[in-house]
C-alpha positions as CSV (number, residue, x, y, z in Angstrom):
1,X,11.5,-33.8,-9.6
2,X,14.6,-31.5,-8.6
3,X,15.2,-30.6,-5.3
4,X,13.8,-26.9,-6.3
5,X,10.4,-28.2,-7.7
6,X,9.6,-30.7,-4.5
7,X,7.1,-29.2,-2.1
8,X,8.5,-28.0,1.3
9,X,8.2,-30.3,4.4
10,X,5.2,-29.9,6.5
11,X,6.4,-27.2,9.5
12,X,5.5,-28.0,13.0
13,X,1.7,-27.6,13.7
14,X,0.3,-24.3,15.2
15,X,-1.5,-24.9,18.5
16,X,-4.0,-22.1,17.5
17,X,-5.9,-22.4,14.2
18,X,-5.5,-19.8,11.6
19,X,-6.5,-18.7,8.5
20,X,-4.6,-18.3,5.2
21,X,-5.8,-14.8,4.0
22,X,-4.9,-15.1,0.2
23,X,-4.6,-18.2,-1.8
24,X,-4.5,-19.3,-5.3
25,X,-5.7,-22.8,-5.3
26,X,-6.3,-23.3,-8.7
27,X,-2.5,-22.4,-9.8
28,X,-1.3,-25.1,-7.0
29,X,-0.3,-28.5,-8.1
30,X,-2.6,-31.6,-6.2
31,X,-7.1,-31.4,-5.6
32,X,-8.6,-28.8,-3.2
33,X,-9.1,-31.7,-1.0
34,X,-5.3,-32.9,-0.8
35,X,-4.7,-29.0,-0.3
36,X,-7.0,-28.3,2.5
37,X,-6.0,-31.8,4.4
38,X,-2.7,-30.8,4.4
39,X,-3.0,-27.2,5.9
40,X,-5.3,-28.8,8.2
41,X,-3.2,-30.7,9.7
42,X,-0.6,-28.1,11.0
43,X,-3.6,-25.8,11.9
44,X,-4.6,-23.8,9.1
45,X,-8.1,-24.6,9.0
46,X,-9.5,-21.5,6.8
47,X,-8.1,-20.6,3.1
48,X,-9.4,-17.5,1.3
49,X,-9.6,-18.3,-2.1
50,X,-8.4,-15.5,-4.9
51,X,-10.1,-14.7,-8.4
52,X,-7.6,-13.3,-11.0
53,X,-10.2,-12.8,-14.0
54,X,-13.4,-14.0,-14.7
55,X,-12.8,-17.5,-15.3
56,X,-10.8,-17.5,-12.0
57,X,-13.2,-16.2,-9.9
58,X,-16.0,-18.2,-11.0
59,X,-14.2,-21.0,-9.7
60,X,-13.3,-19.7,-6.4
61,X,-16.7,-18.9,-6.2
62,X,-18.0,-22.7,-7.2
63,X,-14.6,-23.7,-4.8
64,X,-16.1,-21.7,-2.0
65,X,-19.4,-23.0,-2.7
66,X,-18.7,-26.5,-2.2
67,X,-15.8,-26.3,0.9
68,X,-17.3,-24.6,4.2
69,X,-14.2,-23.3,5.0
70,X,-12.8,-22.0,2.1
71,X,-14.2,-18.3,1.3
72,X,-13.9,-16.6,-1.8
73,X,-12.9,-13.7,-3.4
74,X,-14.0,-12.3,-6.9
75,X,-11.9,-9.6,-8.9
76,X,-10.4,-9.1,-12.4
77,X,-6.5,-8.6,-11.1
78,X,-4.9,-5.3,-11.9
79,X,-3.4,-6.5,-15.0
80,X,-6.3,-8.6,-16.2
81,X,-8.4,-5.0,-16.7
82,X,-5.5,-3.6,-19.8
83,X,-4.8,-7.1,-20.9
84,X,-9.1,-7.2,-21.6
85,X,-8.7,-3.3,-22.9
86,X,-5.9,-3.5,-25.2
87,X,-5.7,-7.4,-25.9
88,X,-3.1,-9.8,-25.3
89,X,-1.1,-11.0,-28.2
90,X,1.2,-12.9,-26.1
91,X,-1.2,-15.1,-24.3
92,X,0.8,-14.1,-21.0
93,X,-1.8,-14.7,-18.7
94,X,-3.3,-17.8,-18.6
95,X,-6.3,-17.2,-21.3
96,X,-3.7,-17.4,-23.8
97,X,-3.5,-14.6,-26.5
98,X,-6.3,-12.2,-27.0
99,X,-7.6,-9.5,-28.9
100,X,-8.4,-6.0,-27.8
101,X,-11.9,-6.2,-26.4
102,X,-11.7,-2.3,-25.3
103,X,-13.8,-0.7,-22.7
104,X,-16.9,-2.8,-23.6
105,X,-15.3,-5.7,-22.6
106,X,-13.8,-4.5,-19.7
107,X,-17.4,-3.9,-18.4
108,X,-18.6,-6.9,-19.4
109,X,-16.0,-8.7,-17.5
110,X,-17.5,-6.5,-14.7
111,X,-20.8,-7.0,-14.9
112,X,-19.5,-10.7,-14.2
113,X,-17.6,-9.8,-11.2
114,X,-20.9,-8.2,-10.0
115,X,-22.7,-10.9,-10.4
116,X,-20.3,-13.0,-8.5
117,X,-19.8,-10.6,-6.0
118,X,-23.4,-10.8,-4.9
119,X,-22.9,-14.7,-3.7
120,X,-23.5,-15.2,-0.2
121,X,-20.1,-17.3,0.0
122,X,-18.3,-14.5,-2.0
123,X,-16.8,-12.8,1.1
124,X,-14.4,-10.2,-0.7
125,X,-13.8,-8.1,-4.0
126,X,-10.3,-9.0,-5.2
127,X,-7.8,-9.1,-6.0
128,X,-8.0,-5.4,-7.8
129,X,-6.3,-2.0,-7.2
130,X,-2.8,-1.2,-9.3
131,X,0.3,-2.7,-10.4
132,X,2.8,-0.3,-12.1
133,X,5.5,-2.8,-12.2
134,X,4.2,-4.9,-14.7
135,X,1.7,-2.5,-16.6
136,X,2.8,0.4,-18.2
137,X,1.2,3.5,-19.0
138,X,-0.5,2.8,-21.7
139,X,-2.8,0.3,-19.6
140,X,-3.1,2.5,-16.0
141,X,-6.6,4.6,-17.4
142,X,-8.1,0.9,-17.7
143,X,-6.5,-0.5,-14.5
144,X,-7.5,2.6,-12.5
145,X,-10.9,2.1,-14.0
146,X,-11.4,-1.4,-13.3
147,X,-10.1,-0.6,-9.6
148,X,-12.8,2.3,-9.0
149,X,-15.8,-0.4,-10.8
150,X,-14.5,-3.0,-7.7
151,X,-14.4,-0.7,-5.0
152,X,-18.1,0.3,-6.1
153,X,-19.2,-3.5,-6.0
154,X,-17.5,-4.1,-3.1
155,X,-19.2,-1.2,-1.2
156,X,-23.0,-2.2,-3.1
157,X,-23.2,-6.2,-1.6
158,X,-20.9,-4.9,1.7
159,X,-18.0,-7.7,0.9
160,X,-14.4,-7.3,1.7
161,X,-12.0,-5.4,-0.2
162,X,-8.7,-7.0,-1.2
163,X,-6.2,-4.7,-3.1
164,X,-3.1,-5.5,-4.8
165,X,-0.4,-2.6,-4.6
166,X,2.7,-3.2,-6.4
167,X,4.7,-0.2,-7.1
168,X,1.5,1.8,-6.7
169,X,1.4,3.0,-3.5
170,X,0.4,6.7,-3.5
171,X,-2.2,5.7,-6.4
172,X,-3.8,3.2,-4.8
173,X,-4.0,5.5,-1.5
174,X,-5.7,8.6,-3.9
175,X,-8.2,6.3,-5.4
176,X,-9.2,4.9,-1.8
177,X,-9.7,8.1,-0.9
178,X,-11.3,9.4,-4.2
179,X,-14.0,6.6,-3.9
180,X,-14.3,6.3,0.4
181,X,-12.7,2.6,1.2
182,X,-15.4,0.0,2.0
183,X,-15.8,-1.0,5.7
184,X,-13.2,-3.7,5.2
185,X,-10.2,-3.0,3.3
186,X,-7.3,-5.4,3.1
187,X,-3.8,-4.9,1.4
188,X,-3.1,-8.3,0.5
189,X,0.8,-8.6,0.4
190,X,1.1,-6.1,2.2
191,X,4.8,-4.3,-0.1
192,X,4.5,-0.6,2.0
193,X,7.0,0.7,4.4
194,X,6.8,1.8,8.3
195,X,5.5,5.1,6.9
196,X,2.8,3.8,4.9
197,X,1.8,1.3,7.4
198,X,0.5,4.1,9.8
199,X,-1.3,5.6,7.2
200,X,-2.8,2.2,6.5
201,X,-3.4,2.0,10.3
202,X,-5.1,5.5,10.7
203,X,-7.8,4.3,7.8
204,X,-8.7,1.4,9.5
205,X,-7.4,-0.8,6.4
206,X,-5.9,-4.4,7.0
207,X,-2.4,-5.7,6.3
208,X,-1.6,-8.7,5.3
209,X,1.7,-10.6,5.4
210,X,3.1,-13.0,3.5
211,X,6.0,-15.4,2.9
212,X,7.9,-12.4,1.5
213,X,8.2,-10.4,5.2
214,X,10.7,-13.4,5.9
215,X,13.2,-12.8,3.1
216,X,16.4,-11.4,3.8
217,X,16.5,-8.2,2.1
218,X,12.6,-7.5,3.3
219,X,13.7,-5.2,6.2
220,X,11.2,-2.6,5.1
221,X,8.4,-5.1,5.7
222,X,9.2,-6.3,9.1
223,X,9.4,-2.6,10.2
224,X,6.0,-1.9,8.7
225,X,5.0,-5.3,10.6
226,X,6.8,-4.0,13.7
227,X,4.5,-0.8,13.6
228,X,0.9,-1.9,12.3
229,X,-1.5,-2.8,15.1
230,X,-1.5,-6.3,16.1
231,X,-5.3,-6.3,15.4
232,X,-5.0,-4.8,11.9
233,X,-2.4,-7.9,10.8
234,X,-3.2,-11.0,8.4
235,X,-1.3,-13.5,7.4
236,X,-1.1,-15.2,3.7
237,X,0.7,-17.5,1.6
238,X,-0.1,-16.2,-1.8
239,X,0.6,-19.4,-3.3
240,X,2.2,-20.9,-5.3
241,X,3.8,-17.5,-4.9
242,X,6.5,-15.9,-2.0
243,X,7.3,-19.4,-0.4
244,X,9.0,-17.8,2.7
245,X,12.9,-18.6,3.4
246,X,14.3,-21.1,4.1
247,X,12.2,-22.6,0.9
248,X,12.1,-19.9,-1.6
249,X,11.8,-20.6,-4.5
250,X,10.0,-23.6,-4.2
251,X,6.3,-24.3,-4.5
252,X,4.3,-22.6,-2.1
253,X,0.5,-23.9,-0.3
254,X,-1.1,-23.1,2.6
255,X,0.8,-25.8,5.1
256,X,3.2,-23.0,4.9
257,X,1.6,-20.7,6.9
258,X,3.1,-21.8,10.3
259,X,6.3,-20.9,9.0
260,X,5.5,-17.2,8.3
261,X,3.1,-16.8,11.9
262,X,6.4,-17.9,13.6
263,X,8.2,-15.4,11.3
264,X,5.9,-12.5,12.3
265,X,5.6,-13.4,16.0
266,X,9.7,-13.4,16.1
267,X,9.6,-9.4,14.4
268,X,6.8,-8.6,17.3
269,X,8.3,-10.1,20.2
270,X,5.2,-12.3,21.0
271,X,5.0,-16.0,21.2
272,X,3.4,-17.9,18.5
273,X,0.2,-18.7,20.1
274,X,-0.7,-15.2,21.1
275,X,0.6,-14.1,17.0
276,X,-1.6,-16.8,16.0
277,X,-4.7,-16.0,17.6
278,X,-4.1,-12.2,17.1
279,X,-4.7,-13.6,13.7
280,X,-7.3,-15.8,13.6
281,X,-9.6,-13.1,15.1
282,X,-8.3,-10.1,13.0
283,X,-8.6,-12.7,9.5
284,X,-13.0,-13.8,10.5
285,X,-13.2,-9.7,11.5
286,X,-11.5,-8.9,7.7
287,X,-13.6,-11.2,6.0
288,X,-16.9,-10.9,8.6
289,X,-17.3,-14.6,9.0
């Protein structure tokens, strides 16, 4: 294993426990037990577990299921709803190549999610919402309509919303306000500026943080940090995903999440403890558990 493939250190343990808002334990090398030890034992005790597509979220459903405290969320991701649409001939995503399914199978796929949704240890609808850095326009009527089916489910069994915005700002926004945001709306990874941040704020939605905030040219995100309410702020790893510095680049997990709380309490001005409590409250309020 090179020195770019071997998993971080473990950072110093938080003092407060916390939550890791957004997760992807089933693209993480090691078990769900190994996982959740690990975090554990530098204080991050919760792990919100992320669906992708249908095969995804049944298992962070079944994860959820079987780990008290792991919570899951059920969605078809932003570029799962064209890839179902128009098919997939690449096989980029991890179902391997595909045929065009159209909009049948795009509400199949919800009907799924639905059903999933309902679960008393489903706590969110996600990830969904837009992503018009890697879909083009040819597949934004399906994403926008997969995004409008979620916000509907989420809304019907009262369960979290957790939107992925990438390059989508202003859309995402319109629909949120096209359909009336559920109770509990989170922008996982959070990617919005200062600006949008006080819109965010003045809606009541969430934002969360991840690895990302700490990277050197991310200056947009700690000012949109340095501006949300401290009791509108998550924190997430999005693993394997956004390691924050000094390991990006490397594999990313939950333990990491101390190094990112520091991160964030550094860009308020807060010790660590207070960040991480801040936190902890804001992430059981997001997720009402």
């Amino acid at each position: 294993m090179s020195a770019k493939d071997a998993p971080p250190p473990l950072p110093e343990p938080l003092l407060v426990e916390v939550a890791d808002s957004h997760t992807h334990l089933d693209m993480q090398s090691g078990t769900v037990e190994e996982a959740l030890t690990k975090a554990a034992a530098v204080g991050v005790t919760t792990v919100v577990q992320v669906g992708c597509d249908v095969k995804g979220s049944r298992w962070a459903a079944e994860t959820a299921a079987a780990h008290a405290n792991v919570h899951a969320a059920v969605a078809l991701h932003p570029n799962e709803a064209p890839r179902i649409v128009l098919g997939d001939p690449d096989g980029w995503s991890r179902q391997g190549a595909r045929d065009a399914g159209g909009d049948a199978a795009l509400d199949d796929a919800l009907a799924e999610i639905d059903r999933l949704a309902a679960l008393p240890h489903v706590l969110g609808v996600g990830e969904t919402g837009l992503d018009f850095f890697r879909t083009g326009p040819e597949g934004m009527a399906a994403q926008e309509r997969s995004f409008r089916a979620h916000i509907e489910i989420a809304k019907r069994h009262g369960k979290t919303l957790v939107i992925h915005d990438r390059e989508a700002h202003a859309d995402v926004l319109r629909v949120l306000d096209e359909e009336g945001a559920p109770d509990r709306t989170v922008f996982h990874c959070y990617s919005g500026d200062a600006a949008m941040a006080e819109i965010c704020a003045a809606k009541g939605y969430y934002m969360s943080f991840a690895g990302n905030m700490t990277f050197k040219n991310a200056q947009p995100l700690r000012d949109a940090l340095a501006v949300a309410p401290l009791d509108r702020v998550l924190v997430e790893t999005d693993a394997p995903f956004l390691t924050p510095a000094p390991f990006r680049g490397r594999p990313n997990a939950p333990y990491l999440i101390p190094v990112t709380v520091r991160a964030m309490a550094a860009v308020r001005g807060i010790d660590e403890n207070a960040m991480a409590e801040a936190l902890a409250v804001n992430t059981a309020r997001a997720f009402d558990y």
